[in-house]
C-alpha positions in Angstrom: -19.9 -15.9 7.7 -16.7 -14.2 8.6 -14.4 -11.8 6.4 -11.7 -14.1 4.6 -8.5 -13.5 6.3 -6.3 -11.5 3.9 -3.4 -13.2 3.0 0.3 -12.3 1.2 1.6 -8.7 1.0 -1.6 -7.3 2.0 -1.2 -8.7 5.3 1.2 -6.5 6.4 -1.0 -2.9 5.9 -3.0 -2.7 9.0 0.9 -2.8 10.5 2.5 -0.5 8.0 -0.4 1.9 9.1 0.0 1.8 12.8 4.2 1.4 12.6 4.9 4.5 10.4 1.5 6.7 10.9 0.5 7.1 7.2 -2.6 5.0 5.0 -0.9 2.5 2.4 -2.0 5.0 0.0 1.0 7.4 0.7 3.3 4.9 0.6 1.9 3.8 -3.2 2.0 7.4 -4.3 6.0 7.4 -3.3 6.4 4.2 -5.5 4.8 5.8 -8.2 7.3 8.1 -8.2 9.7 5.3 -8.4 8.2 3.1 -11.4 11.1 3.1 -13.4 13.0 1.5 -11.0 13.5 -2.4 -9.8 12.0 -4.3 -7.2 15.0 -3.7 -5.3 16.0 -0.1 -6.0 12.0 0.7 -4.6 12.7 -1.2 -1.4 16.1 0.2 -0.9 14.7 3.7 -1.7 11.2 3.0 1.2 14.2 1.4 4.1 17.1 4.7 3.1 15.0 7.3 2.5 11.9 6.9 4.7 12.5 4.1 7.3 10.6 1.5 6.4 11.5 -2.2 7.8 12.5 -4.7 5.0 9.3 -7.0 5.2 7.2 -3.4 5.3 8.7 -2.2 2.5 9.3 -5.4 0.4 5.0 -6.3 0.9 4.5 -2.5 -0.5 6.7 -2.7 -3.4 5.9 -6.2 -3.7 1.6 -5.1 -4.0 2.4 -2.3 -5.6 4.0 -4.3 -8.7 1.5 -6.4 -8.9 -1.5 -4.0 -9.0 0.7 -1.9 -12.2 1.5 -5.3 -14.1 5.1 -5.1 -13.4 
């Protein structure tokens, strides 16, 4: 039986991987850094400071959230 096909932000990892050359990992230990902030301040903060497309960095906040019960 085949794997699921993984759906909503998770989607975009295997791309945030290959595009910017670091695990989803590092990315979540740079938002949790950033906790305090909004949804929108983290994503501003991922595209200004580190380069990150708006769909990239919206699915990692966007996951992140989620996982931390924000």
């Amino acid at each position: 039986m085949p794997a699921e096909k993984v759906k909503g932000p998770a989607s975009y990892f295997p791309s945030i991987e290959k595009t910017y050359g670091k695990p989803v990992s590092h990315w979540f230990s740079v938002l949790d850094k950033l906790k305090d902030k909004k949804h929108g301040e983290m994503v501003s903060a991922l595209k200004t400071d580190h380069g990150l497309g708006h769909g990239h960095a919206n699915a990692l906040v966007a996951y992140h959230r989620a996982k931390n019960g924000k």
